[in-house]
Backbone as XML, in Angstrom:
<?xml version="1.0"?>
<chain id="A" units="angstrom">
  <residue number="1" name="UNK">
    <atom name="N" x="-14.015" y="-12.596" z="6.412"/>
    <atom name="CA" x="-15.227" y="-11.850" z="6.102"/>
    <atom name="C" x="-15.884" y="-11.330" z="7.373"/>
  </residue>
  <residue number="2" name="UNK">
    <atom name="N" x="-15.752" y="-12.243" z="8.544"/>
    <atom name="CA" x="-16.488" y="-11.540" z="9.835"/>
    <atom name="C" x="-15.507" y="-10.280" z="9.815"/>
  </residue>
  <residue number="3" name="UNK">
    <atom name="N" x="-14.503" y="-10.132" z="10.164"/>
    <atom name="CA" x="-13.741" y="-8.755" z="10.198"/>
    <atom name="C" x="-14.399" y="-7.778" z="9.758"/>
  </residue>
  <residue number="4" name="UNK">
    <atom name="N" x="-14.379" y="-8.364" z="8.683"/>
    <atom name="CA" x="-14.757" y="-7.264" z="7.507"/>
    <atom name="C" x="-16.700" y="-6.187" z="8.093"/>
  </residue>
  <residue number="5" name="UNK">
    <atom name="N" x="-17.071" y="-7.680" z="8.682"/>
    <atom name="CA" x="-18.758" y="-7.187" z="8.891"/>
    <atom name="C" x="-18.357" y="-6.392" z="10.230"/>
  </residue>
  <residue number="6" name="UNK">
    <atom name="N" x="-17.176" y="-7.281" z="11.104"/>
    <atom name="CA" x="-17.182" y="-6.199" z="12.572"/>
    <atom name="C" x="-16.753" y="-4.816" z="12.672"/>
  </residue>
  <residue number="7" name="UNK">
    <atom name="N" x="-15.880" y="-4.687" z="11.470"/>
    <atom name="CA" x="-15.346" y="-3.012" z="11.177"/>
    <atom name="C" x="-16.274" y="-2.728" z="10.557"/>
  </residue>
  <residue number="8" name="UNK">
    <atom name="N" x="-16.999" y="-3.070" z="9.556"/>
    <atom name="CA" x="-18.628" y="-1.837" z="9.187"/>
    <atom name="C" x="-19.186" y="-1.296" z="10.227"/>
  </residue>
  <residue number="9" name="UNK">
    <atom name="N" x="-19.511" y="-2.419" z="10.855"/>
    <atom name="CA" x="-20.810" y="-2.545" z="12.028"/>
    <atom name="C" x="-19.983" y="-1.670" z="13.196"/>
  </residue>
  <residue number="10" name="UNK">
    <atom name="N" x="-18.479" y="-1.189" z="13.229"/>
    <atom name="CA" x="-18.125" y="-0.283" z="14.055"/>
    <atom name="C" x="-18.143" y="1.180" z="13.385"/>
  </residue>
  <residue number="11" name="UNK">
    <atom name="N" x="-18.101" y="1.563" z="12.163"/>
    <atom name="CA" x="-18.172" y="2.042" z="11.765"/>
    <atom name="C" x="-19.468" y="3.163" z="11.605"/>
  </residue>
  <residue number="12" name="UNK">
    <atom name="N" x="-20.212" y="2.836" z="11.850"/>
    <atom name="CA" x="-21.767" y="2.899" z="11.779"/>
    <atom name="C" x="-22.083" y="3.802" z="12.863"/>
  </residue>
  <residue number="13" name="UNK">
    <atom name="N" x="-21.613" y="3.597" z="13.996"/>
    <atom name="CA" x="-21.699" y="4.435" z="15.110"/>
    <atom name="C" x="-22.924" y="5.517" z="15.474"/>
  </residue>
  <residue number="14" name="UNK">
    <atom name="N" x="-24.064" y="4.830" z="15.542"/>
    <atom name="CA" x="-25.699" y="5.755" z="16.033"/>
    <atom name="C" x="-24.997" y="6.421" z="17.421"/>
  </residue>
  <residue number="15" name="UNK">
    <atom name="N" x="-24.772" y="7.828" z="17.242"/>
    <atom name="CA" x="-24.755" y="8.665" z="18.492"/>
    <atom name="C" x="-26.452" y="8.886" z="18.558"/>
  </residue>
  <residue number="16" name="UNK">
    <atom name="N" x="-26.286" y="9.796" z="19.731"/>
    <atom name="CA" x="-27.733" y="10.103" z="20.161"/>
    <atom name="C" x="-27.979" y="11.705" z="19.198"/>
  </residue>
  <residue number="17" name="UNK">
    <atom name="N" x="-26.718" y="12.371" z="19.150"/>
    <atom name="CA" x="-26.675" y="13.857" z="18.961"/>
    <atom name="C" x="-26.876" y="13.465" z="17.195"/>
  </residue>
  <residue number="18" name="UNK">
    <atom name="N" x="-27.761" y="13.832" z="16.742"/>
    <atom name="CA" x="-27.726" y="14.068" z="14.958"/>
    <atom name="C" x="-26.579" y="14.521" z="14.212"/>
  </residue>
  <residue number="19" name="UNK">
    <atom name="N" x="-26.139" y="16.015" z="14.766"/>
    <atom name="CA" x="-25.171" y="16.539" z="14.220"/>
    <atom name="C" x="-23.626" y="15.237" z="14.303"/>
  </residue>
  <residue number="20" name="UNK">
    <atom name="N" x="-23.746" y="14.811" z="15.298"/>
    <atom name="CA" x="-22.395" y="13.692" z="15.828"/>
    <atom name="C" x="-22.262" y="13.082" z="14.658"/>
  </residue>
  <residue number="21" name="UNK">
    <atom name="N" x="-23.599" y="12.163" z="14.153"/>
    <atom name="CA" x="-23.782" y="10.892" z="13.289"/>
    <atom name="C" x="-23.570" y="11.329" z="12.111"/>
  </residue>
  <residue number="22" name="UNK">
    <atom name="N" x="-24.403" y="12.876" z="12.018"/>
    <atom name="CA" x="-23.651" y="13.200" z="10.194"/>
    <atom name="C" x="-22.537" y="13.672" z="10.326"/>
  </residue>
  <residue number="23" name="UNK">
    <atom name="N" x="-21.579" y="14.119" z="11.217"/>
    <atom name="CA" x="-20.659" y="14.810" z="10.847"/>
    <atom name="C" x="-19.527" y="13.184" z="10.962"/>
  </residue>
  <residue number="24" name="UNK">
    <atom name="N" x="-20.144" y="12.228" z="11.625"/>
    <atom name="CA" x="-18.984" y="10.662" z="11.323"/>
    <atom name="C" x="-19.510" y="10.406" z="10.107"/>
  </residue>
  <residue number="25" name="UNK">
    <atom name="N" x="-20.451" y="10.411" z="9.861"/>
    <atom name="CA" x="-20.766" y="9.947" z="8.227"/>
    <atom name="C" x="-20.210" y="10.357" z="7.216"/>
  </residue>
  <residue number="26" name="UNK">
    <atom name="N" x="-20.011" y="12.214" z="7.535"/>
    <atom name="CA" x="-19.397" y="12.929" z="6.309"/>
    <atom name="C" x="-17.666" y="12.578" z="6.676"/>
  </residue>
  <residue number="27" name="UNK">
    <atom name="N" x="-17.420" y="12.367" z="7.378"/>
    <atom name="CA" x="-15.762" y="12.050" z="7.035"/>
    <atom name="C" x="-15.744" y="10.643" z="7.008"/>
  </residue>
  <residue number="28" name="UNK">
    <atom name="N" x="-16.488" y="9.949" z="7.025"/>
    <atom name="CA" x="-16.581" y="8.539" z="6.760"/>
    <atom name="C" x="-16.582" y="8.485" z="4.726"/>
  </residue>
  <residue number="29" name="UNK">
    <atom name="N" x="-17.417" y="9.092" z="4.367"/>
    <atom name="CA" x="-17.566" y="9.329" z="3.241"/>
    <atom name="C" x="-16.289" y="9.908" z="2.398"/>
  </residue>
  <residue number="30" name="UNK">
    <atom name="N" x="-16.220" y="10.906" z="3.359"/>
    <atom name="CA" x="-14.712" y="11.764" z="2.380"/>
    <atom name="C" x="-13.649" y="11.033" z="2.414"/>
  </residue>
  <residue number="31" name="UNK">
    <atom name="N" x="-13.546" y="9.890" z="3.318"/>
    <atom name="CA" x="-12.417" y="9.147" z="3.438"/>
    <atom name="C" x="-12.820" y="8.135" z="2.101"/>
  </residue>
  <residue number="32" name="UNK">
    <atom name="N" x="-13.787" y="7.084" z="2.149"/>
    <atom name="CA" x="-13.917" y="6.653" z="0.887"/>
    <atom name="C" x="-13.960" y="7.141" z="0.068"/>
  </residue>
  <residue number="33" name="UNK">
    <atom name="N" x="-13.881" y="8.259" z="-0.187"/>
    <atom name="CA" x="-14.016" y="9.245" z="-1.683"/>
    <atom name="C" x="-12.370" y="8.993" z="-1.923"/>
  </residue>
  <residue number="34" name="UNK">
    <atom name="N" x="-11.430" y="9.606" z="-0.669"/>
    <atom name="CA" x="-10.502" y="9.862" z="-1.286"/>
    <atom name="C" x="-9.695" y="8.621" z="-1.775"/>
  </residue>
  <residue number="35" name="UNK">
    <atom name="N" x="-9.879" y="7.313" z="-0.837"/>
    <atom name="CA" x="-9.746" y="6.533" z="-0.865"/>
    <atom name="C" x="-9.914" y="6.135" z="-2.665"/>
  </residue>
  <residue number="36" name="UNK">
    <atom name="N" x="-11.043" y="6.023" z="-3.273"/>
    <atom name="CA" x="-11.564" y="5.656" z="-4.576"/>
    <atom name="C" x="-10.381" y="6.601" z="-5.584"/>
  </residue>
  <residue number="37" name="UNK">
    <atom name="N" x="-10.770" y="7.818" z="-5.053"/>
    <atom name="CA" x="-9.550" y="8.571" z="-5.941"/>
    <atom name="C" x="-8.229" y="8.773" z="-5.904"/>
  </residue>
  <residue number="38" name="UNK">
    <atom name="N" x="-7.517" y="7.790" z="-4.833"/>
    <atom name="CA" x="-6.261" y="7.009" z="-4.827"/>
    <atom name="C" x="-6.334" y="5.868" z="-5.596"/>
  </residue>
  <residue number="39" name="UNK">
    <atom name="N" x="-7.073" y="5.085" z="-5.661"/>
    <atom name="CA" x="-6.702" y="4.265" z="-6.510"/>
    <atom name="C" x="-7.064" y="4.379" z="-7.614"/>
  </residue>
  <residue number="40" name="UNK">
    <atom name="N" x="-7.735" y="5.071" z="-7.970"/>
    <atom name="CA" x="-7.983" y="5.797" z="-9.892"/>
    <atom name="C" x="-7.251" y="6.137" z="-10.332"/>
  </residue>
  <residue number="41" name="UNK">
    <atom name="N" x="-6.169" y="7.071" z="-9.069"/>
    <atom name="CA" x="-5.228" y="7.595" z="-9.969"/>
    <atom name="C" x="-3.874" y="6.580" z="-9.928"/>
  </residue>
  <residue number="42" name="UNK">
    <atom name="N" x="-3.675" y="5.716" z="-9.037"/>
    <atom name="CA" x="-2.944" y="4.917" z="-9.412"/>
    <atom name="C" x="-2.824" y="3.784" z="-11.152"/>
  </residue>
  <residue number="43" name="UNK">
    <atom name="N" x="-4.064" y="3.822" z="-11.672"/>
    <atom name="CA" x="-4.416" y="2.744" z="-12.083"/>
    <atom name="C" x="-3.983" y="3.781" z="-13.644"/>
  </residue>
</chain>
């Protein structure tokens, strides 16, 4: 479970630049999206 909290908590990544932080967020996101819709369609 620590793993698990140390890859979020890297994940997260506060740049200073705004644009930086949303644009890791938005492929952070699209990756769990696609992620979710790999395994939907597996199932």
């Amino acid at each position: 479970m620590t793993e698990l909290a140390r890859f979020l908590r890297n994940l997260r990544r506060d740049a200073g630049d705004p644009r930086e932080t949303f644009a890791h967020r938005l492929r952070i996101g699209l990756a769990v999206a696609a992620l979710i819709l790999l395994i939907s369609a597996l199932r």
